[in-house]
N, CA, C and O atoms as a MOPAC input file, in Angstrom:
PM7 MOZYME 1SCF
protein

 N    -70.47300 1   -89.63600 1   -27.32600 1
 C    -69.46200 1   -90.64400 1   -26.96800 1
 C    -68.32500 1   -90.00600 1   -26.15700 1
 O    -67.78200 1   -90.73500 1   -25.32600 1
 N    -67.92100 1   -88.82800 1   -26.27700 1
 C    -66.77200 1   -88.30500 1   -26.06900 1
 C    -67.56700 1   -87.26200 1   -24.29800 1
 O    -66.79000 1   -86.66600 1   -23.55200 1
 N    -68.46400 1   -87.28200 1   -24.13700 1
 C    -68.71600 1   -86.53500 1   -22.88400 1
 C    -68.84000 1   -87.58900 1   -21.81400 1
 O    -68.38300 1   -87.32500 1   -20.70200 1
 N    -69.50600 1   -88.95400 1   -22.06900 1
 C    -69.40800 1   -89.21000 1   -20.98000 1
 C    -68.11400 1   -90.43900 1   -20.68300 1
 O    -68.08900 1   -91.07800 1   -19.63200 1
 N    -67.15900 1   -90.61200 1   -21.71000 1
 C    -65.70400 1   -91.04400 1   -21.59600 1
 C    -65.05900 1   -89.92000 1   -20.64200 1
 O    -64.51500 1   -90.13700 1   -19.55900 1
 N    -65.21100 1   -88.82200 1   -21.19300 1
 C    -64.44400 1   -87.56000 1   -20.32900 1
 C    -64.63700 1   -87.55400 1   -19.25700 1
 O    -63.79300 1   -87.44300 1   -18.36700 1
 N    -66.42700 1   -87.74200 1   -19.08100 1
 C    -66.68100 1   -87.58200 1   -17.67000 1
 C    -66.16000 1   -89.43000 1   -16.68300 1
 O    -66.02800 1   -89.68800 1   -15.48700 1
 N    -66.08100 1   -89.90600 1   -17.37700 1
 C    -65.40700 1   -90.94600 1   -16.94800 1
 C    -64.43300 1   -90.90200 1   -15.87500 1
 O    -64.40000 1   -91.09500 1   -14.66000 1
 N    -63.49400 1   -90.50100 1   -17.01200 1
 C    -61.90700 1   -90.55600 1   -16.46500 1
 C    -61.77500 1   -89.06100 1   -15.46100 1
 O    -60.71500 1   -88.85200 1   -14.87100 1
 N    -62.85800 1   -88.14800 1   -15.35000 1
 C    -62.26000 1   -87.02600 1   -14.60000 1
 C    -63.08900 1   -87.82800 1   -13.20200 1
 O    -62.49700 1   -87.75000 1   -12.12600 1
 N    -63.94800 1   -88.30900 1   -13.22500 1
 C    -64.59700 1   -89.16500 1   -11.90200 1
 C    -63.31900 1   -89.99500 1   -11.47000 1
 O    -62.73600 1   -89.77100 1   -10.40900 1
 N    -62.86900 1   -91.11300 1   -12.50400 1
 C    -62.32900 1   -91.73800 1   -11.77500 1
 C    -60.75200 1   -91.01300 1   -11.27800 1
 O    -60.40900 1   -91.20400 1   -10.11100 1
 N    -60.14800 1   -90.47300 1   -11.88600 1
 C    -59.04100 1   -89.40100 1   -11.60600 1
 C    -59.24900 1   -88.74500 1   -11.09600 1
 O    -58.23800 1   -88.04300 1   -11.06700 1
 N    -60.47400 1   -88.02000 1   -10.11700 1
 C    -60.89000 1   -86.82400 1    -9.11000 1
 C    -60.19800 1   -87.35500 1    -7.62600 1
 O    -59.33800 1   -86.80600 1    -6.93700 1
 N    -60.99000 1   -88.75500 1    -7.40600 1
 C    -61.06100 1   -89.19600 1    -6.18400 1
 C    -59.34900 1   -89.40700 1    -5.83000 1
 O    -58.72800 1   -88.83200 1    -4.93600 1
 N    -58.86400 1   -90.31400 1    -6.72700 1
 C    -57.22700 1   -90.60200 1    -6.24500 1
 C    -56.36900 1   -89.33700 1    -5.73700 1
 O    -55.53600 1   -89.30200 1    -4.83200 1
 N    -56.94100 1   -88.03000 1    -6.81500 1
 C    -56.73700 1   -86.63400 1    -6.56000 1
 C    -57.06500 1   -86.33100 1    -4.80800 1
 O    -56.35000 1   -85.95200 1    -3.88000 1
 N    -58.12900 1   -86.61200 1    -4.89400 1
 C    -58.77500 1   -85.85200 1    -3.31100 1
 C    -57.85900 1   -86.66300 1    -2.30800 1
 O    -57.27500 1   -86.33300 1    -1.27600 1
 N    -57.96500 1   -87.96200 1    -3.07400 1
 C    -56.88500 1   -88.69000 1    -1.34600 1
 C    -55.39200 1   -88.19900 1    -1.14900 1
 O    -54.83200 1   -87.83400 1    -0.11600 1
 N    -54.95600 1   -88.29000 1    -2.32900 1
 C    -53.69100 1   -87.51400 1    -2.37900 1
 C    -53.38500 1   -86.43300 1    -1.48500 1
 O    -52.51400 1   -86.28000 1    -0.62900 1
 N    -54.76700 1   -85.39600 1    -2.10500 1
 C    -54.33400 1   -84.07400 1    -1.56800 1
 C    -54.72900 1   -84.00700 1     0.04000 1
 O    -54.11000 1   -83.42800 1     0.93300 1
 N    -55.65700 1   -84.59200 1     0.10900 1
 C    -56.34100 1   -85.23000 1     1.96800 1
 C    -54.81700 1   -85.57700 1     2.47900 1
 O    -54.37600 1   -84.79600 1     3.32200 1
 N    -54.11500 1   -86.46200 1     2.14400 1
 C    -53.03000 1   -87.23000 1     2.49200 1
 C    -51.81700 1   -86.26300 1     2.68100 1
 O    -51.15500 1   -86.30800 1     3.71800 1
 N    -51.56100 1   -85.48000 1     1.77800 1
 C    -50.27200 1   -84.54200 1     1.94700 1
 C    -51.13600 1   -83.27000 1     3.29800 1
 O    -50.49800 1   -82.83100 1     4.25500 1
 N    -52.22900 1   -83.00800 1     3.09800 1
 C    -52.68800 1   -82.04200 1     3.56600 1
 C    -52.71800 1   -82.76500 1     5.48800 1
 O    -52.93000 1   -82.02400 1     6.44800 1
 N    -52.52600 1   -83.88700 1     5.58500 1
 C    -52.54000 1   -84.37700 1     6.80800 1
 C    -50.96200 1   -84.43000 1     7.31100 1
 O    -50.68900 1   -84.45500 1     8.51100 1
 N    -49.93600 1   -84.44500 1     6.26100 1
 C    -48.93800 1   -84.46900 1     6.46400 1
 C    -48.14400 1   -83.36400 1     7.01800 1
 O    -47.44300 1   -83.44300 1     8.02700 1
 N    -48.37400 1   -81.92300 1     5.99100 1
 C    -48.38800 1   -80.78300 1     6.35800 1
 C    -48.98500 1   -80.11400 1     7.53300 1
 O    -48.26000 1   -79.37300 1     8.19600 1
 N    -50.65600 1   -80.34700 1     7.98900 1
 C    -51.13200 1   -79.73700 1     8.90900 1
 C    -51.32400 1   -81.01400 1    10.06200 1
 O    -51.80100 1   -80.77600 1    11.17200 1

C-alpha cells in the first residue's frame, strides 16, 4: 500500500519539479 502511494506522489511532484526547474533554468540561461 505504502510503495505505490509513494510512488504516486513522487510522479506526480517530479514533473511540477522539472517545469519549475526548466522555467528558472530559461530564466537564468
Amino acid at each position: 500500500m505504502l510503495l505505490p502511494g509513494v510512488g504516486s506522489v513522487l510522479g506526480d511532484s517530479m514533473v511540477p519539479i522539472q517545469r519549475i526547474l526548466s522555467f528558472v533554468a530559461g530564466l537564468m540561461f
